[in-house]
C-alpha positions as CSV (number, residue, x, y, z in Angstrom):
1,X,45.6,27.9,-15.9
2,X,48.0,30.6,-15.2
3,X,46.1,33.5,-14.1
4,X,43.4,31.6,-12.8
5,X,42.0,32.5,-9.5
6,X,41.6,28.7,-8.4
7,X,41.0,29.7,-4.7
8,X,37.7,31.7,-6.1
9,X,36.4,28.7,-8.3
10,X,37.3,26.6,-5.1
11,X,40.2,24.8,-6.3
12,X,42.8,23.5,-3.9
13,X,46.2,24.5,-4.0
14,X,48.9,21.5,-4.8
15,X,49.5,21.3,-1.0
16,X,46.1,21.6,-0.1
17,X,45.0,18.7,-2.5
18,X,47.5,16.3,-0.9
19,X,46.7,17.0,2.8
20,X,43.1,16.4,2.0
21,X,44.1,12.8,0.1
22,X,46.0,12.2,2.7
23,X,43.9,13.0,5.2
24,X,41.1,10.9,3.6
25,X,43.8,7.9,3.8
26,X,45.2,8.0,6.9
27,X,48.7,8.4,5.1
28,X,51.0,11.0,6.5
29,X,52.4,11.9,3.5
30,X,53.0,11.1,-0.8
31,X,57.0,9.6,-0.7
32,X,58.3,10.9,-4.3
33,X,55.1,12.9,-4.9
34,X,57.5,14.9,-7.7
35,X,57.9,11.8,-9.4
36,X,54.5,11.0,-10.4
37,X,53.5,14.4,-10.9
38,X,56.3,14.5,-13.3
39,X,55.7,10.9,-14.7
40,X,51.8,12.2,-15.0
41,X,53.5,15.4,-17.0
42,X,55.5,13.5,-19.5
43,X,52.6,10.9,-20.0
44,X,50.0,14.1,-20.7
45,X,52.7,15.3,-23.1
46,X,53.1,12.1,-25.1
47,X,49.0,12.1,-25.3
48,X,49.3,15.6,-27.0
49,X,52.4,14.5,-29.2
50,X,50.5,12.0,-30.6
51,X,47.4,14.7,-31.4
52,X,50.3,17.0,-32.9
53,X,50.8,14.0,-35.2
54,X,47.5,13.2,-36.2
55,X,46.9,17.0,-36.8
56,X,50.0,17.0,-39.5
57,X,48.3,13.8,-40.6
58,X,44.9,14.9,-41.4
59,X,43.0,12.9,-39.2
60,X,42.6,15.2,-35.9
61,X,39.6,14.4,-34.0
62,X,38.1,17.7,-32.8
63,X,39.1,21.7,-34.2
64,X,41.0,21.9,-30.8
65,X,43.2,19.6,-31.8
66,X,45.9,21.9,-33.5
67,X,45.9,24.0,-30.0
68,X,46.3,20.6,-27.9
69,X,49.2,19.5,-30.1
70,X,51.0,22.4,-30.1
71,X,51.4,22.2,-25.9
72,X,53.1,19.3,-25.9
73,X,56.8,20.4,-26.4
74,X,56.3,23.2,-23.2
75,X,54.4,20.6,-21.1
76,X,57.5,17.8,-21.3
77,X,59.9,21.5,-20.6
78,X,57.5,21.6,-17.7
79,X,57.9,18.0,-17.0
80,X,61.9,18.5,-16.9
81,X,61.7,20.8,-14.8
82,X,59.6,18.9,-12.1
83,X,62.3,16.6,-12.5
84,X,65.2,19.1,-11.7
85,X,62.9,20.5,-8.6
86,X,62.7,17.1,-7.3
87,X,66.3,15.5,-7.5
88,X,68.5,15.7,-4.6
89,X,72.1,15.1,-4.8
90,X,74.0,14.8,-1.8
C-alpha cells in the first residue's frame, strides 16, 4: 500500500490504530507490539509460500495467485526487518 493516501480513505496510522485499541481496552499500552506484528508478518508470508507452491504445482486457486506467491520472499525481508527494528541489545 505504498503510495496510498490512507489518511484520505480514513485509515489510521500504525500509532493511531494502537491508541484507539488501547483506548477501547483500558490498556496503556501493547508490551512487544514488534513482536506480533513481526510474528503476524512471517505467518502472512508462509500463507503466500504455500500459494507460490501450489502455483508451480498447478493447482492455484484464483488468477491472483501467481501475484500473491511471488510476495512472499519481500514480505518475510520485511518481517526481518521488524525484527531488527524491534531488538534491543544492551
Amino acid at each position: 500500500m505504498r503510495g496510498v493516501d490512507l489518511k484520505a480513505l480514513g485509515i489510521p496510522s500504525e500509532e493511531e490504530y494502537v491508541e484507539a485499541y488501547c483506548r477501547r481496552t483500558n490498556r496503556s499500552g501493547i508490551e512487544n507490539w514488534d513482536y506480533y506484528i513481526a510474528f503476524n508478518m512471517f505467518r502472512l508470508a508462509a500463507i503466500l509460500q504455500g500459494i507460490a507452491k501450489r502455483v508451480l504445482d498447478g493447482t492455484e486457486a484464483s488468477q491472483q495467485a501467481k501475484e500473491a506467491g511471488a510476495g512472499a520472499y519481500d514480505l518475510s525481508k520485511l518481517a526481518w526487518a521488524q525484527i531488527d527494528k524491534s531488538v534491543k541489545i544492551d
